[in-house]
Phi, psi and omega in degrees: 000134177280159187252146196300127159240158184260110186252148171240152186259182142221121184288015169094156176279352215182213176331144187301327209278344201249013167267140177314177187246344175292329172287312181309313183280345174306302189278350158292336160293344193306075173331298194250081174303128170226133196252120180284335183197137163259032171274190200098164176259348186244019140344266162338313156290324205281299186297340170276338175274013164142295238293128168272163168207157149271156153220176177279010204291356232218326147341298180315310233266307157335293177295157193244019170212160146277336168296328135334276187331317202285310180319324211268347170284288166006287176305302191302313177293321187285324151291355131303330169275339175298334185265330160255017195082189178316164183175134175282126177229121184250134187240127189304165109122248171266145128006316243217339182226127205010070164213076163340329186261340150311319203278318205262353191277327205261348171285304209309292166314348163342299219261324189297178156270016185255144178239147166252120182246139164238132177294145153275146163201172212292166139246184207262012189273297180295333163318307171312278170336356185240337181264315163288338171103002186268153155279107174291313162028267161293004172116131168203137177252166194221110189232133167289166187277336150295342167268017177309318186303335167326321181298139213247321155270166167277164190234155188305309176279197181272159169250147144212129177280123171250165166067088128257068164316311187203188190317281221281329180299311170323291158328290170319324199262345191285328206258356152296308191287324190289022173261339167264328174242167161300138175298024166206029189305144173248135243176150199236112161274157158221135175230152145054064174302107174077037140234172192308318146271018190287146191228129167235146183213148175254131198236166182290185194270325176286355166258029206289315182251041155285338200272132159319312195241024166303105204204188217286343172240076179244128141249191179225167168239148193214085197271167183276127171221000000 
């Protein structure tokens, strides 16, 4: 008998145009679309070109954590495909770059009768790399915004902060990094990368939750010097 599998997509960093074209027909082939959030910007688009979908967004509302959350989407996608067959599970950016529930989707399966294919698709990394001029090359480090503390020392290379969801994470990630740089280290927000309104600017480091437009698509660049 064959076993039910789950394939996961990326909806890209932005723009409709920045989903792999391997992805697009995976979801357009899709009986069963599952959406991790229907916040995204090619959300809209996905829906003007026919496609039904689900999402987890009803998750959010539930849960007293994010690690919680992530789990119980995880658990939930192996039982739905065990009990209705295949099924497309779609993720903002890449699969593969700062998404907790590809990672705990793919321990999980282990233990199931479901197998996980993963798609490669863009992140919001490589769009960066193109608006800033970096080389991953020369060295980079890549951090959620929640694992700043981790940092023990200043570290030799450049930073990108991800997931600097809103005011108070900002604020948090500002006063960790003031542990390290100077409170007036100058440092590149990006909000809303490879859309139409994207803004990159460089602010001293003590205004990072000063900034206006801090949401779920603010990162940060922390260059090395």
């Amino acid at each position: 008998m064959k076993q039910p599998k789950i394939t996961v997509v990326g909806l890209g960093p932005g723009r409709f145009g920045l989903i792999t074209l391997e992805s697009w027909q995976v979801m357009q082939q899709a009986e069963r679309l599952v959406l991790r959030t229907r916040i995204h910007p090619t959300v809209a688009d996905i829906e003007k070109r026919g496609l039904t979908f689900s999402s987890y967004d009803g998750f959010y509302e539930e849960a007293p954590d994010f690690e919680t959350l992530y789990h119980h989407i995880a658990e939930d996608l192996l039982h739905r495909a065990a009990e209705q067959g295949d099924l497309v599970y779609a993720v903002p950016g890449s699969p593969l770059v700062a998404e907790r529930t590809v990672v705990l989707l793919r321990e999980l399966a282990k233990e199931s009768g479901v197998t996980v294919d993963i798609l490669p698709g863009m992140s919001f990394v490589e769009v960066m790399y193109t608006r800033l001029g970096l080389d991953p090359i020369a060295g980079l480090t890549i951090l959620d915004a929640e694992d700043v503390g981790t940092l023990k020392e200043r570290p030799a290379q450049s930073l990108i902060i991800t997931q600097v969801y809103d005011p108070i994470i900002a604020s948090d990630t500002k006063l960790m990094l003031m542990d390290l740089y100077p409170d007036e280290y100058e440092v590149t927000y990006i909000h809303n990368l490879a859309l139409p309104d994207e803004s990159i600017r460089k602010i001293p480091l003590y205004e990072l939750d000063r900034q206006k437009d801090v949401d779920h698509l603010t990162s940060l660049f922390v260059p090395a010097r």
